[in-house]
Backbone bond lengths (Angstrom), bond angles and torsions (degrees), N, CA, C in turn:
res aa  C-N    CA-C-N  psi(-1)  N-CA   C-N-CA  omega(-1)  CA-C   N-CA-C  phi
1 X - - - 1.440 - - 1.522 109.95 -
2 X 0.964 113.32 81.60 1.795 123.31 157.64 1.226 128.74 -68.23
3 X 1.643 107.80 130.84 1.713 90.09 176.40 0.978 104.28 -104.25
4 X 1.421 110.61 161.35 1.973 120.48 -170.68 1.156 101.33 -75.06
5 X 0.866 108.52 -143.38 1.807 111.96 -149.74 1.863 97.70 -132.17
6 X 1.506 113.83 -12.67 1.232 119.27 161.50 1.286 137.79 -92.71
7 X 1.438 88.74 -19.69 1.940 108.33 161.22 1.498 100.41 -64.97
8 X 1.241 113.94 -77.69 1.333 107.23 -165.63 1.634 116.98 -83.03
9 X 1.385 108.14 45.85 1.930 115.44 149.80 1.470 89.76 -124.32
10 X 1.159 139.56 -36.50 1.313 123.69 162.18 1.308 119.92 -46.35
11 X 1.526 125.07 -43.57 1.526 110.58 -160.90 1.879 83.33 -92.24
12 X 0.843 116.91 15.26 2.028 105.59 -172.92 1.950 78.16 -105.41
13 X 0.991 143.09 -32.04 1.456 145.90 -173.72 1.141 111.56 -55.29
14 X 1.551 91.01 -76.19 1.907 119.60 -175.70 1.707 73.59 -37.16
15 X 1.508 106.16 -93.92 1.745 113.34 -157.64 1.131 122.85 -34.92
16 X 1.418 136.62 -5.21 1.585 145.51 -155.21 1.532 82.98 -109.97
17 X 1.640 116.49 -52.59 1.712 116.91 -165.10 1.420 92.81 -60.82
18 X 1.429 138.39 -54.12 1.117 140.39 -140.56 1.852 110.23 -76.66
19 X 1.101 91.94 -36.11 1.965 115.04 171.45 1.669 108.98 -53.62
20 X 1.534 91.58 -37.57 2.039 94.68 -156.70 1.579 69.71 -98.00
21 X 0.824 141.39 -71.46 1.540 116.94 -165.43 1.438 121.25 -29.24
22 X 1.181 86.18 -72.23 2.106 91.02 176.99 1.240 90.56 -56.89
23 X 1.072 153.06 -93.72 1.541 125.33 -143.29 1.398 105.43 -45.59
24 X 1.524 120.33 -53.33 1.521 97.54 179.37 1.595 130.32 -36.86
25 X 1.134 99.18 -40.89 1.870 103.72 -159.45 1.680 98.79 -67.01
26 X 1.417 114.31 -37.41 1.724 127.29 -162.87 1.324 84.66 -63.69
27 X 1.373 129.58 -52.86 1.412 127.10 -120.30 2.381 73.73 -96.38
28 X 0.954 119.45 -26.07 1.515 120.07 -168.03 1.309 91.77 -91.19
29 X 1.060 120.93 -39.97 1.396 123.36 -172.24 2.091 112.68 -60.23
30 X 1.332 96.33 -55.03 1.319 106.64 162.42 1.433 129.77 -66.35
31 X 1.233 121.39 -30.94 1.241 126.02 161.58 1.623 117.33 -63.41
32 X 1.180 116.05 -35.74 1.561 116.41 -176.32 1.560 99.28 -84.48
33 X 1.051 160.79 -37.59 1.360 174.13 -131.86 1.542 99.69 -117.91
34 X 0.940 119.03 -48.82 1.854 114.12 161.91 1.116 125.89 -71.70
35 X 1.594 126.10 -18.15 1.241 138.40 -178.74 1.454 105.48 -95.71
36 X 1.878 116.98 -15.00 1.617 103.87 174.83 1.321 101.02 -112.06
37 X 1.597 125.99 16.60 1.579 121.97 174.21 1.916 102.82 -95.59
38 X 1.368 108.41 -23.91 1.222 124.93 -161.36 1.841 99.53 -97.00
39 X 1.098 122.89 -14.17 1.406 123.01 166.65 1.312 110.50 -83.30
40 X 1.386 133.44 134.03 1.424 166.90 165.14 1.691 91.55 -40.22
41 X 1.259 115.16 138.39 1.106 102.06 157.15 1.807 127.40 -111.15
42 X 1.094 112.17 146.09 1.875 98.42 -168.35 1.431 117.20 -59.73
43 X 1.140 101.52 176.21 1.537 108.94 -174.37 1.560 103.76 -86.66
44 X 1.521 107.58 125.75 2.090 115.78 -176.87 1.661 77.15 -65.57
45 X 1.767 81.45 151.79 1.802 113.39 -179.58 1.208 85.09 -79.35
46 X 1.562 115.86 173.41 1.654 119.85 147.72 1.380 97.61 -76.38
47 X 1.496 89.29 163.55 1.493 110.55 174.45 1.562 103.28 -89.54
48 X 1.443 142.85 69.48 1.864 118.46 179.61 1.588 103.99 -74.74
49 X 1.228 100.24 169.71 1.562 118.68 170.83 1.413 119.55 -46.39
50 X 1.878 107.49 -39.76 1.567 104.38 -179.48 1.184 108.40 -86.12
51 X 1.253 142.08 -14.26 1.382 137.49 169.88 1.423 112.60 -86.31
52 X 0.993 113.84 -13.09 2.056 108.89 -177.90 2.236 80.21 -91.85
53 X 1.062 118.26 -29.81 1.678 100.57 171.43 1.174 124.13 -45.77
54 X 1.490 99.93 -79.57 1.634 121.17 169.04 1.494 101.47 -43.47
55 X 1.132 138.53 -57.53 1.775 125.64 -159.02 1.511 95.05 -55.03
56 X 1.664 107.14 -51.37 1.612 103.35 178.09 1.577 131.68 -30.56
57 X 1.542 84.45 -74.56 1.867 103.00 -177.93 2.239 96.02 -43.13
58 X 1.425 102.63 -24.95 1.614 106.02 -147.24 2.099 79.20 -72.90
59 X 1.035 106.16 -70.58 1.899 118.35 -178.44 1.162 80.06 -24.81
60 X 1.354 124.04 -103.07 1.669 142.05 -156.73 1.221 115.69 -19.70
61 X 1.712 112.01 -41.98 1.526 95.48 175.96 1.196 121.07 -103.47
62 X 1.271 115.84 -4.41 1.650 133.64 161.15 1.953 113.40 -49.11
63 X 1.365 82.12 -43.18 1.858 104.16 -167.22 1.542 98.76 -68.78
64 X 1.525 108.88 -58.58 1.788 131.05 167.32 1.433 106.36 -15.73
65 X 1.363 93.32 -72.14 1.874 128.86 -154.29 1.817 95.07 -59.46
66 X 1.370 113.96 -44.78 1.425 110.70 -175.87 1.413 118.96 -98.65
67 X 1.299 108.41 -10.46 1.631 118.43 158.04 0.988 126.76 -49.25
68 X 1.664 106.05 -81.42 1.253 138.36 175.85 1.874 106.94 -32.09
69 X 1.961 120.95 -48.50 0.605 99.91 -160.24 1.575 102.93 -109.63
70 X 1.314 123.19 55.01 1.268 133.00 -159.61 1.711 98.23 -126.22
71 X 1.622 88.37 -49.54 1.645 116.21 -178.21 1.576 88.29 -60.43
72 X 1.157 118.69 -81.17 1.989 133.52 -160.95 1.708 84.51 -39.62
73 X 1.160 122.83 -66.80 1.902 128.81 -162.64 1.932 88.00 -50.67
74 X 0.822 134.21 -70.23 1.466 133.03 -173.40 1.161 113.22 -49.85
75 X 1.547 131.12 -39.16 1.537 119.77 172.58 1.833 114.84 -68.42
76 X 1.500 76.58 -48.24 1.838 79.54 178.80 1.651 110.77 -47.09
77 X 1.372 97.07 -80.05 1.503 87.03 -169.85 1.643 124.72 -58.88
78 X 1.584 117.38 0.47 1.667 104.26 157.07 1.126 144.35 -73.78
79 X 1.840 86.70 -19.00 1.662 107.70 -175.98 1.207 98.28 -92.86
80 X 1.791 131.48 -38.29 1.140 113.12 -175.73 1.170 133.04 -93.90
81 X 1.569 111.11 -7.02 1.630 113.81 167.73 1.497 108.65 -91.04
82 X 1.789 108.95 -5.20 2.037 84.46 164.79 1.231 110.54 -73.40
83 X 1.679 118.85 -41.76 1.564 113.39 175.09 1.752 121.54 -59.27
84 X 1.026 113.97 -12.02 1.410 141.53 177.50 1.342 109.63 -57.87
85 X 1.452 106.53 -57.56 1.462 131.49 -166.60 1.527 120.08 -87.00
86 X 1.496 81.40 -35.53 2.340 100.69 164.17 1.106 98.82 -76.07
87 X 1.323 130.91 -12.09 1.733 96.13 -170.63 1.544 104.34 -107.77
88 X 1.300 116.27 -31.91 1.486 126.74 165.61 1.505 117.18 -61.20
89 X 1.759 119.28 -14.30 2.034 107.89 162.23 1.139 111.81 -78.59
90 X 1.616 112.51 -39.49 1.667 104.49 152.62 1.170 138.09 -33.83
91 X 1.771 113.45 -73.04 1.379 123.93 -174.04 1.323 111.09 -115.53
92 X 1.263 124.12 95.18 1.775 109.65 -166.18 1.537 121.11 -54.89
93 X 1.777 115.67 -35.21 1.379 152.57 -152.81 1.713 88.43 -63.23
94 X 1.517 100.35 -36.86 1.799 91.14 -178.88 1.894 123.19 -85.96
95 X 0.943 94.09 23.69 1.717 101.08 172.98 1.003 117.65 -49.79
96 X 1.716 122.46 -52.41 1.377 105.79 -166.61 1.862 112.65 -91.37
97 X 1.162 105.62 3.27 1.335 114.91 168.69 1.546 113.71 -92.06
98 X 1.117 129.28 -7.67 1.443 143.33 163.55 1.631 101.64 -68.31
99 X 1.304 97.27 -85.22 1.550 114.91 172.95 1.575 108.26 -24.27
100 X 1.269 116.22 -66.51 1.974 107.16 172.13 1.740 123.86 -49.57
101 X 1.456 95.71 -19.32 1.411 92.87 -170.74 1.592 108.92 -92.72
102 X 1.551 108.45 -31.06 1.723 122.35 156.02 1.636 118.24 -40.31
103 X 1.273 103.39 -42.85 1.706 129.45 -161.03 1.522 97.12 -75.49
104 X 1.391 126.53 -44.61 1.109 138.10 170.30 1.478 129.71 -52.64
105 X 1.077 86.73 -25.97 1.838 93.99 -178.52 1.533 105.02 -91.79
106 X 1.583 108.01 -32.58 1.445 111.66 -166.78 1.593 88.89 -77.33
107 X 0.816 133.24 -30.18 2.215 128.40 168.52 1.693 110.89 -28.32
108 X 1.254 84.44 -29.81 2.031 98.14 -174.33 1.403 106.25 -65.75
109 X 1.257 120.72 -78.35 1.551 119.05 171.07 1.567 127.41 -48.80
110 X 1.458 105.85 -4.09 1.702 112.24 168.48 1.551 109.75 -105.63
111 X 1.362 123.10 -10.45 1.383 114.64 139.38 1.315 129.14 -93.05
112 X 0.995 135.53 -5.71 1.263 156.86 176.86 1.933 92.07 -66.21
113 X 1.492 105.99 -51.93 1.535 115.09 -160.83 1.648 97.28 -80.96
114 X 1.468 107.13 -46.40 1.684 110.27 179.74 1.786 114.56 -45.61
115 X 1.325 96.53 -63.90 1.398 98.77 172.93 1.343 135.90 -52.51
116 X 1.828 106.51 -31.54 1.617 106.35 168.46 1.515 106.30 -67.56
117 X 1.002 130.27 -10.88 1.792 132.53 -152.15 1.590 84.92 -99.00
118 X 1.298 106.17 -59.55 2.102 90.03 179.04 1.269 100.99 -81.42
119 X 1.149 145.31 20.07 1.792 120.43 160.97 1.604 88.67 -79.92
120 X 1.539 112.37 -63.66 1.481 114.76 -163.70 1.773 114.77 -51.34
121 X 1.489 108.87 -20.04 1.517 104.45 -170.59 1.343 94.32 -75.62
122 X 1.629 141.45 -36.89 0.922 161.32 -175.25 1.727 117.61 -58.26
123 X 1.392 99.34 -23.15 1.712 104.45 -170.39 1.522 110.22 -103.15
């Protein structure tokens, strides 16, 4: 079993891509990691009483906001990918129109996540 001579410039390729990759990532990797040891860090706020309130109420509805829509994304898509799934043993041809309507429900928990992301930018 010999390999041709195009197998092995392929596997010298693959291995050549795989080299410059990893060096890339180290070489980014180290560069970003010196650039956040070398930044100042700001001055901590105080903590007062009215701001440890507000940060509170701020978590709570952050926590809410991605709950709430984690829970809603899980009902949807159980109810709608069983009908999803009944209607495709019937008709197989409708799969990828199932699949969009699955996809749709999962939109819920990515606003669910958007909205916790600006409560917290906010707190």
């Amino acid at each position: 079993m010999s390999k041709s001579k195009e197998q092995i410039q392929l596997r010298k390729k693959i291995m050549l891509s795989l080299v410059v990759t990893f060096a890339l990532l180290v070489i980014f990797g180290v560069v970003s990691t010196t650039k956040a040891v070398a930044q100042e860090q700001a001055p901590a706020q105080v903590m007062t009483p009215e701001r440890a309130e507000v940060s509170k109420f701020g978590l709570i509805a952050a926590a809410m906001a991605f709950g709430f829509g984690a829970i809603a994304a899980g009902l949807a898509i159980g109810n709608v990918g069983a009908a999803a799934m009944g209607a495709v043993a019937e008709k197989p041809e409708i799969a990828g129109q199932a699949l969009i309507f699955i996809a749709l429900g999962e939109g819920l928990v990515i606003f669910g996540f958007i909205t916790a992301l600006m409560i917290l930018g906010k707190v």
